[in-house]
C-alpha positions in Angstrom: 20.4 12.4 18.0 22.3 15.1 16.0 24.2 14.1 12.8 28.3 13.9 13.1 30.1 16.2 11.5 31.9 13.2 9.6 27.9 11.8 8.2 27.3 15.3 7.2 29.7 15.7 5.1 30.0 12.3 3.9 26.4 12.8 2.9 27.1 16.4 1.2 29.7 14.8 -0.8 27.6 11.9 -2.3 24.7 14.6 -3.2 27.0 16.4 -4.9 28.8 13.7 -7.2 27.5 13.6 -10.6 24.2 11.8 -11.2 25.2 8.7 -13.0 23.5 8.9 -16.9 22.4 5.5 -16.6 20.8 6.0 -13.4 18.7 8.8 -15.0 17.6 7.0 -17.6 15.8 4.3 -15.1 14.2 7.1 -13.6 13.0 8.1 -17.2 12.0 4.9 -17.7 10.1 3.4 -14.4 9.6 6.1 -11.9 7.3 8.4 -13.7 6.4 10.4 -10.3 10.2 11.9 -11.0 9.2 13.2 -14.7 6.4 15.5 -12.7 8.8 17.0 -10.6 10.3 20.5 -10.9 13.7 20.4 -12.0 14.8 21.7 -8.4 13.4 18.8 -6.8 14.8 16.3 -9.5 18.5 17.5 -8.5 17.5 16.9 -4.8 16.2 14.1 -5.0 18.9 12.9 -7.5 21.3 13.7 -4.3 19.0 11.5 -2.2 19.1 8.8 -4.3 22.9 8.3 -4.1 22.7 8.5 -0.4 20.7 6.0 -0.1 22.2 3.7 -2.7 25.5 4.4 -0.7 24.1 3.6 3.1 21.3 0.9 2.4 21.9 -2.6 1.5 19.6 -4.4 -1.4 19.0 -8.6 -1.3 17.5 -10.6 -3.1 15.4 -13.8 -2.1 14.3 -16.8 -3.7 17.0 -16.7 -6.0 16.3 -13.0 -7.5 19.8 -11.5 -8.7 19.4 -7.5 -7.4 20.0 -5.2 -10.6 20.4 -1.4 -10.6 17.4 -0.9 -12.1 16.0 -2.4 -9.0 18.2 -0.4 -6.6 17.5 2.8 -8.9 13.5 2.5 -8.5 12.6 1.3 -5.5 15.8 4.0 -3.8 14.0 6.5 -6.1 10.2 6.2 -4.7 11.6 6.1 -1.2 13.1 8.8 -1.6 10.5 11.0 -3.0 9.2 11.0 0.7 12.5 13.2 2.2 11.9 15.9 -0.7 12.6 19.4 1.3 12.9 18.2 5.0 15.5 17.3 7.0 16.3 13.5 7.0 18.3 11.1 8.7 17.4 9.0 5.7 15.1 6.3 7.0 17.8 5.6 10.0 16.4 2.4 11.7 16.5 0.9 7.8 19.5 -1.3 7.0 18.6 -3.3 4.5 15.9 -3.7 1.8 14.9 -7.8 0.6 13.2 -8.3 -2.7 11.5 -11.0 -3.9 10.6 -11.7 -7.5 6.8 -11.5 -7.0 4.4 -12.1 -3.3 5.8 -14.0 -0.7 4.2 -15.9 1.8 5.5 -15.5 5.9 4.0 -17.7 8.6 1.1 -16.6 11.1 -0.2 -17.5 14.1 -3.5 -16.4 15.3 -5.1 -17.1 18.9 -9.0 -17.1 19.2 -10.6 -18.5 22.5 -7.6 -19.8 23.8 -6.9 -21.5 21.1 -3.6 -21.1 18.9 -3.7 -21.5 15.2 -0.7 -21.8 12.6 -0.8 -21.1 9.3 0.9 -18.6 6.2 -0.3 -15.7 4.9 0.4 -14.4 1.4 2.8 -10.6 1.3 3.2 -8.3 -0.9 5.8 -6.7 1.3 6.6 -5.3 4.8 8.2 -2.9 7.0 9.7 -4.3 9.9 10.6 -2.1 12.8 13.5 -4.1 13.4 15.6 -2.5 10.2 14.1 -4.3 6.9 11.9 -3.3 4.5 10.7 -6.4 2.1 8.9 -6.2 -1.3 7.4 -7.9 -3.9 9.2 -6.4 -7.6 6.4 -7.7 -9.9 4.4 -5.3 -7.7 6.7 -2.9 -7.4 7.2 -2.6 -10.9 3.3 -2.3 -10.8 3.0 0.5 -8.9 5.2 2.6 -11.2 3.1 1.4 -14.3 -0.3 2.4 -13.2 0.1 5.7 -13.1 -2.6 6.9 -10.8 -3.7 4.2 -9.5 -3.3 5.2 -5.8 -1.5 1.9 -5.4 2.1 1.7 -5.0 4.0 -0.4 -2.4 7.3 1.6 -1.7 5.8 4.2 -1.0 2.9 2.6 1.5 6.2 0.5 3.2 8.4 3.8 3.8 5.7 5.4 5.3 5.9 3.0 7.5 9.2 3.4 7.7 8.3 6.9 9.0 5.8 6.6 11.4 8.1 4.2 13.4 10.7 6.7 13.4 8.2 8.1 15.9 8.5 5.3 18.1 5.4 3.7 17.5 3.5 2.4 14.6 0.5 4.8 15.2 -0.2 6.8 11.8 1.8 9.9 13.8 5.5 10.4 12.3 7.6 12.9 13.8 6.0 16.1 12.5 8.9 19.1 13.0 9.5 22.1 14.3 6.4 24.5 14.7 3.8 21.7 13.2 0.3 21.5 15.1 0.1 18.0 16.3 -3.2 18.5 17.5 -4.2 19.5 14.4 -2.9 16.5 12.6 -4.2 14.3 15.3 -7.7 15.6 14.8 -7.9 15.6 11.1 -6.0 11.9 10.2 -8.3 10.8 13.2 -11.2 11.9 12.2 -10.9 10.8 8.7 -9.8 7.1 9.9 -13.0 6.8 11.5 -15.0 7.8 8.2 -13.2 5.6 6.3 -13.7 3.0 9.2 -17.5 3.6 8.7 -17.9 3.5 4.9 -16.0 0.5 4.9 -18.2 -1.5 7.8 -21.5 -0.3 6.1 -19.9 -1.4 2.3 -19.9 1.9 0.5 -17.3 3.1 -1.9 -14.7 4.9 -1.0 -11.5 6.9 -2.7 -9.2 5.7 0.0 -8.1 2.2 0.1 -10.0 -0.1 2.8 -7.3 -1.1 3.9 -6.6 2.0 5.5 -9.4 1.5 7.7 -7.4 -1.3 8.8 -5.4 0.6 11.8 -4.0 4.5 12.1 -0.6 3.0 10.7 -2.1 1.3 7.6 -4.4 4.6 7.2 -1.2 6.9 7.2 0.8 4.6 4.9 -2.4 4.3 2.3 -3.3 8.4 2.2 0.6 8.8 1.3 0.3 6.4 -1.3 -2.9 8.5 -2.3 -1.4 11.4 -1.5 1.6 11.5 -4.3 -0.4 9.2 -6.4 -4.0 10.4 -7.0 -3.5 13.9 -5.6 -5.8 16.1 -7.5 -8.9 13.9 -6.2 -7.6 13.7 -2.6 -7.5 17.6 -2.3 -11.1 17.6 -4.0 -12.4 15.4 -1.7 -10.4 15.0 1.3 -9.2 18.8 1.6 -8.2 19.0 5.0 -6.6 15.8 4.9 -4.4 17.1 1.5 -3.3 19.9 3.2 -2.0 18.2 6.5 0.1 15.9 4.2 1.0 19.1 2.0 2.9 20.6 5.3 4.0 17.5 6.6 5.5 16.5 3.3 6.4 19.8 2.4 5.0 19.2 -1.0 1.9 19.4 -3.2 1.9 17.0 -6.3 -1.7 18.1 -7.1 0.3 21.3 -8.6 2.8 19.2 -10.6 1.1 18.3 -14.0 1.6 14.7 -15.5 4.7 13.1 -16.6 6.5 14.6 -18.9 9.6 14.0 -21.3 12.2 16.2 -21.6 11.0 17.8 -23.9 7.8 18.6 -22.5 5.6 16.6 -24.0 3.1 14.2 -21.8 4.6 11.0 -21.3 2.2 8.3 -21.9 4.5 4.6 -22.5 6.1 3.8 -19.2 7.0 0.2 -18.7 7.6 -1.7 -22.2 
């Protein structure tokens, strides 16, 4: 559905208001993915950021008191994902919960007839239903290991994506003039190498737990994707440069972090 007139400009305005200083200097701080980027994309995503901050609500659970510099990283990292495309800025997400480390959620399994109960420990979620829920001791990890291919808000809004789509299937809406064949072919056929490696035990670069269903694969090659780009274009070419036009971005080109002025950044997270 088109965007009101009213949203538009409600949105224009907040991407214009100054960038709050101590905002910036938790993006300095704990999102080290933003002191790669090219100062173009810093300002837009700067703009995203207050969007998002302005539209999304932030909780806490078991008893965690929500702080900016929660708000500020985890809005930051989401956001890294709308970088030059048009965005209705996650639209079925309302709220984000965080609690202060894993959580555990009840399951229920049937086998044989049979149902079982039990709980099964989280790191977080992306329900369709409008709520995203994380973990911030591993949140704060996936902005510490630099590299690491490993990093939770961006594997749960890329979930956030693909059900955009209307179903949780590792296909997001892909734009105007994109080849969804294409896509289909290449994320397909790579889900069933990874599939195979993982059945017969051999390494891999990708996550497992990719291998786990399309929707976990396309949430797990975005985390790879932004996080441990340079090896996935090595290795996974094709699969690089369908991300690179769906994202509209290529982080293998944008050098490591840097401080302003210039030189690498190597001491994120005291």
């Amino acid at each position: 559905m088109p965007l009101s007139f009213l949203k538009r400009r409600r949105r224009r305005r907040l991407r214009e208001m100054p960038f709050p200083d101590a905002w910036r200097r938790i993006l300095e701080r704990r999102v080290p993915i933003w002191r790669r980027l090219p100062d173009d994309d810093r300002r837009e995503l700067e703009g995203h950021v207050q969007v998002f901050l302005a539209e999304k609500h932030f909780e806490g659970a078991a008893g965690l008191a929500v702080t900016d510099e929660m708000r500020v990283t985890i809005a930051a990292q989401a956001c890294i994902l709308l970088l030059h495309r048009n965005t209705d800025y996650f639209p079925q997400l309302y709220s984000i919960v965080i609690y202060p480390a894993g959580f555990v959620v009840p399951l229920e399994a049937e086998e044989g007839g049979i149902v079982s109960e039990g709980m099964d420990d989280r790191l977080g979620e992306s329900w369709s239903s409008g709520v995203i829920v994380l973990s911030w001791d591993d949140v704060r990890h996936g902005v510490a290991e630099i590299g690491a291919g490993e990093n939770l808000v961006l594997h749960e809004f890329a979930h956030q994506l693909d059900d955009e789509a209307g179903d949780a299937d590792g296909v997001p809406i892909l734009g105007l003039g994109a080849d969804g064949r294409r896509w289909a072919t290449v994320l397909g056929e790579e889900f069933e190498r990874l599939r195979e490696a993982d059945a017969r035990g051999e390494p891999t670069l990708l996550d497992p737990y990719g291998a786990e269903t399309p929707a976990e694969f396309f949430a797990v090659v975005t985390e790879f994707f932004f996080e441990r780009s340079t090896e996935l274009e090595q290795r996974h070419p094709a699969l690089y440069g369908e991300l690179r036009r769906y994202y509209r971005q290529d982080p293998a080109r944008w050098g490591p972090p840097r401080r302003d002025g210039g030189e690498i950044l190597d001491d994120i997270l005291a």
